[in-house]
C-alpha positions, 0 to 999 in steps of 0.5 A, a space after each residue: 489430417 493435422 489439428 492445428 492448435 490456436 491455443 495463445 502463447 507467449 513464446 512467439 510475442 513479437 518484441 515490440 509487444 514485449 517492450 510495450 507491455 514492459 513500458 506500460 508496467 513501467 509506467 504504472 509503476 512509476 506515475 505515483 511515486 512524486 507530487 504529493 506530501 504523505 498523507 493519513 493515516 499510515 503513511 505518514 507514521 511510517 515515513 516518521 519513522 524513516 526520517 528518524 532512523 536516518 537523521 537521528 540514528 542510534 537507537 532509532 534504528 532500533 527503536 521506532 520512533 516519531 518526533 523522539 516518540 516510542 512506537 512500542 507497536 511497530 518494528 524496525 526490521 523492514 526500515 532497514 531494507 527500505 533505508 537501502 532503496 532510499 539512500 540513492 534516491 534521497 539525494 536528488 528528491 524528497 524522503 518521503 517521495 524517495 521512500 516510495 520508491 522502496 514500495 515501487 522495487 517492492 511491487 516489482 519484485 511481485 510483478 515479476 514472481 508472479 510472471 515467472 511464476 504462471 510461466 512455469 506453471 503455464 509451460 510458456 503459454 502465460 507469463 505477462 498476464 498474471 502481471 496484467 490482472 495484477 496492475 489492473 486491479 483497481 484497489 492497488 494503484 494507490 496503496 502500492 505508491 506509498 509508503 507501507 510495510 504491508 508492500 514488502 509483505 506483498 512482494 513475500 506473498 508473490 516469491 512464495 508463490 514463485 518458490 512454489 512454482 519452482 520446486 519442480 525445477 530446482 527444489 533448494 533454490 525454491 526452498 531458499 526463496 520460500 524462506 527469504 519470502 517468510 523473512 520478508 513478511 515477518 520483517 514486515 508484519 511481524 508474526 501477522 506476516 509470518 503467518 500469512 506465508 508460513 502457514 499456506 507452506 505448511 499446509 502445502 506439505 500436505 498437498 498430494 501434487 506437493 507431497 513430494 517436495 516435503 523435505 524442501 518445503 520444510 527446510 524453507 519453514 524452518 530456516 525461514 522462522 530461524 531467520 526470524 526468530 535470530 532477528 527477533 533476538 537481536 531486536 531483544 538483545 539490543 534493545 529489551 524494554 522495547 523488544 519487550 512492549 512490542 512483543 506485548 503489544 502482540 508482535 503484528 497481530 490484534 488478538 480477539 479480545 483486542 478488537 472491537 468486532 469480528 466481521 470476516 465478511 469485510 475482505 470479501 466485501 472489500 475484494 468486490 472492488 478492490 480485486 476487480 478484475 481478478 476475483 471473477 476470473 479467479 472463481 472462472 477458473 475454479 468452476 473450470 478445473 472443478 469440472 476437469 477441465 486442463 487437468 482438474 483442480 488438483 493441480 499446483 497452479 490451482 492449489 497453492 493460489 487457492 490455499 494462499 487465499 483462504 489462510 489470508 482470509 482465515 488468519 486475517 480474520 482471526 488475527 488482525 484488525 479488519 483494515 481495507 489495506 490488508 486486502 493487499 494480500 489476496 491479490 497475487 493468488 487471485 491475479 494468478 488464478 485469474 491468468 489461468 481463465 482468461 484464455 477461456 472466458 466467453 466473447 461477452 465477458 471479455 467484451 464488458 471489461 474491454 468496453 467498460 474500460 474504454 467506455 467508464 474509465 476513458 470518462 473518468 479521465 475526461 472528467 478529470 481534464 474538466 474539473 482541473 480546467 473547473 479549478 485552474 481556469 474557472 471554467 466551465 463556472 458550474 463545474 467550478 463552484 461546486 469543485 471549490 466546496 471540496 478545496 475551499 481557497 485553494 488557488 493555484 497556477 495551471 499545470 501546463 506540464 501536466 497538460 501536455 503530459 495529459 495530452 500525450 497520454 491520450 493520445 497513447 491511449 488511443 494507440 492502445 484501444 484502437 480497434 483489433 481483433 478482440 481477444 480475450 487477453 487484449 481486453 485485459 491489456 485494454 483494462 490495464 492500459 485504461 486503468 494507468 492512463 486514468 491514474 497519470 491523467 489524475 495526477 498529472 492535473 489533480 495531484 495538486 489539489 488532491 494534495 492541498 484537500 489531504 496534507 496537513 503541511 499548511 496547518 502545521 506551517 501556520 501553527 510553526 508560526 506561532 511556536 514557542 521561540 523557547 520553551 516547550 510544548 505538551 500534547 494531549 491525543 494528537 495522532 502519531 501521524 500528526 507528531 510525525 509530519 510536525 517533526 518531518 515537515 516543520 522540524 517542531 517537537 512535542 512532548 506529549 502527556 496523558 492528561 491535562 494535569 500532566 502538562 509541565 509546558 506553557 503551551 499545549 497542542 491538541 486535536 480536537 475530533 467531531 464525536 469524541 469527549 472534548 478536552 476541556 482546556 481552563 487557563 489556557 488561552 487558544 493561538 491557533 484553531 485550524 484543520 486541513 482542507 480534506 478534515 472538517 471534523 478534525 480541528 488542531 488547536 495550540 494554546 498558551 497557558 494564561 499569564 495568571 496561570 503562569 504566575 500563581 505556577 511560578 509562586 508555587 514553585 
């Protein structure tokens, strides 16, 4: 009799299905690239950094900089690449909501090399849900909508991946994308990011299932750190002081001595939530092929994901500060090891995360509706008296736009999480369906008030208001974010000085920090004291040196 096998696949998906995942990726992708200013503590250094490049040029293209400050820690490699995916997009919205536009291509390239890349590993049978489990990742969503170099070297871990997967099929186009992979992470990270895919290429070499493909993977290597090293002598030969203090500042990487703690557990505390639900299908899939099952664990699919994984951890560790952000990179092999399981988990499993979703997420996204009908509407009034401790004064008109687009969202969702067959693999399309109709949901009624409690735009108008028509203005520990968003968003420059005795201006803008040393200011009188919504222990101040000051200054002179 002949066994009629129901393994799922691919290869039979009716299109409509194939256009509907494409469409929900889609969405995903594009639902936080507008409506807000940029916010701390990243991205607005790095949008500084831009907007120099392109309105200054020159040695800023060289040089970064922020407000006509030096960055000596940071490269302007991967600003070229970004200033390509910006120019279009510039023209018809702001810079720093076209920049991410930048991260969204960068995102997508992931998205697709790890589709492919399960496809050929899979023979066809998976390719959309590595793509799935990756978008459905809860810590991703908003670290992918802004602006960070650590994005590229997210697409770069994902081509790696993909070169990986490729070598059985044309071995030179595998070893081409492998070292465009470690050129990208470099001009991303700098040497953090060439190590973070060049070293799992190396080991890889020792790996009996790619043993054969020695040659390749090392011609990737050595063409990939060629191309570095050649763009790393430009930078020098152009630009050498500034070459010189970004090498020493360590080209990407914090040494040991240079931290303040050594705590390798914080990324596997971190991937609790910020992987979910890639982490616990990943180690499903594991325990599987450790026990034997659909060939064993010496399989590519299983060791290249797997060695991705413990080099990030290990050099991630050793080489750089413990950030949330850099958790980014165990993603793409836990999304790819985490497609190989779905297939085989239980009925109980895949039934939690089909109704957590549904349940816990579809919560979230009514609660959102509530508290912007608590801040917009005043109603319900609890709601909304507790709602104003968190953006005290903000007063703003209903977004109906976003009510309708909120409406037409659940009525999608619906669509989507209507009772079918249970399946394994419709619980993760569920999840990742949950998980996008939160984020619209969330921006299409909240963005506003979210970006009213986290942007500094309003503080720095009010202290614009109150700039020197002439003359100039010292600053003393105000962060490069801080210098960046005056330049981009209020056009004010500063000059900043190591200590007060330094300041040659009649003006002097500082922030003052809850628990750190205060500044002391004599013979300056305050203009200005304030702090954005979202920073109660953040306080912006700009003085003006007293008149008496001012007078025995000019007699000295």
């Amino acid at each position: 009799m002949q066994r009629i096998s129901h393994q799922a696949t691919d290869r039979d998906k009716a299109p409509w299905k194939r256009i509907a995942l494409f469409l929900l990726i889609a969405i995903w992708l594009g639902s936080g690239i507008v409506g807000r200013d940029p916010w701390k503590p990243d991205e607005p250094i790095y949008v500084g950094i831009l907007h120099n490049m392109l309105t200054v040029g020159g040695d800023a293209w060289w040089a970064p900089q922020v407000g006509g400050v030096l960055l000596p820690a940071e490269a302007p490699f991967i600003h070229w690449l970004n200033a390509l995916a910006v120019w279009l997009p510039s023209a018809l919205m702001p810079l720093h909501e076209a920049a991410r536009v930048s991260s969204a291509i960068w995102v997508a390239i992931a998205i697709v090399a790890l589709a492919l890349s399960a496809k050929r590993w899979s023979a066809g049978h998976i390719s959309y849900l590595a793509a799935i489990v990756f978008i459905g990742c809860l810590g991703l969503y908003d670290r992918a909508h802004s602006y960070l170099p650590e994005i590229a070297t997210l697409a770069a871990l994902s081509l790696a991946i993909y070169g990986m997967s490729s070598l059985p099929v044309g071995s030179n186009r595998a070893a081409f994308t492998i070292a465009v992979a470690i050129l990208i992470a470099f001009m991303a990270n700098g040497l953090l990011g060439l190590g973070l895919v060049a070293i799992p290429v190396v080991v890889l070499c020792f790996a009996p299932v790619l043993s054969i493909y020695r040659v390749p993977l090392v011609r990737a290597i050595f063409f990939g750190v060629l191309a570095s090293a050649l763009l790393t002598t430009g930078f020098a030969l152009r630009v050498p002081e500034t070459a010189l203090d970004w090498w020493q500042s360590g080209a990407g990487l914090t040494l040991p001595a240079e931290r303040e703690r050594f705590s390798p557990q914080t990324y596997i505390v971190n991937a609790l939530w910020f992987a979910w639900p890639a982490w616990p299908l990943a180690i499903w899939t594991l325990v599987l092929r450790f026990r034997g099952f659909a060939g064993g664990w010496q399989r590519a699919e299983v060791i290249v994901p797997l060695v991705f994984i413990v080099n990030a951890w290990v050099w991630l560790s050793i080489a750089s500060e413990q950030r949330t952000l850099h958790t980014l990179f165990f993603l793409p092999p836990l999304a790819l090891l985490a497609a190989f399981g779905v297939d085989t988990i239980r009925r109980t499993w895949y039934a939690m995360i089909d109704w957590f979703g549904i349940l816990v997420l579809g919560m979230i996204a009514i609660l959102a509706v509530v508290i912007s009908s608590a801040l917009y509407l005043k109603w319900p009034g609890a709601i909304a008296a507790w709602s104003q401790k968190f953006v005290p004064d903000f007063a703003g008109s209903p977004p109906w736009l976003g009510y309708t687009v909120a409406a037409i969202a659940f009525v999608v969702w619906i669509a989507l999480v209507q009772p079918a067959h249970q399946h394994s693999r419709r619980a993760l399309i569920n999840w990742a369906g949950c998980v996008t109709f939160v984020w619209v949901v969330g921006q299409a009624l909240l963005i506003e008030p979210a970006n009213f409690r986290s942007s500094h735009r309003s503080v720095f108008e009010r202290v614009s208001q109150l700039w020197p028509e002439r003359g100039c203005v010292n600053s003393i520990d105000i962060p490069a974010s801080h210098i960046a968003m005056l330049d981009y968003m209020v056009k004010r420059r500063v000059e900043p000085v190591e200590e007060l005795a330094d300041a040659s201006c009649d003006y002097l803008l500082i922030a003052r920090n809850r628990g750190e040393a205060v500044i002391d200011t004599p013979g300056y009188d305050v203009m200005f004291s304030g702090n954005r919504a979202g920073d109660r222990g953040e306080k912006i101040e700009l003085l003006r040196r007293t008149r008496s000051t001012q007078s025995s200054g000019e007699k000295q002179s």
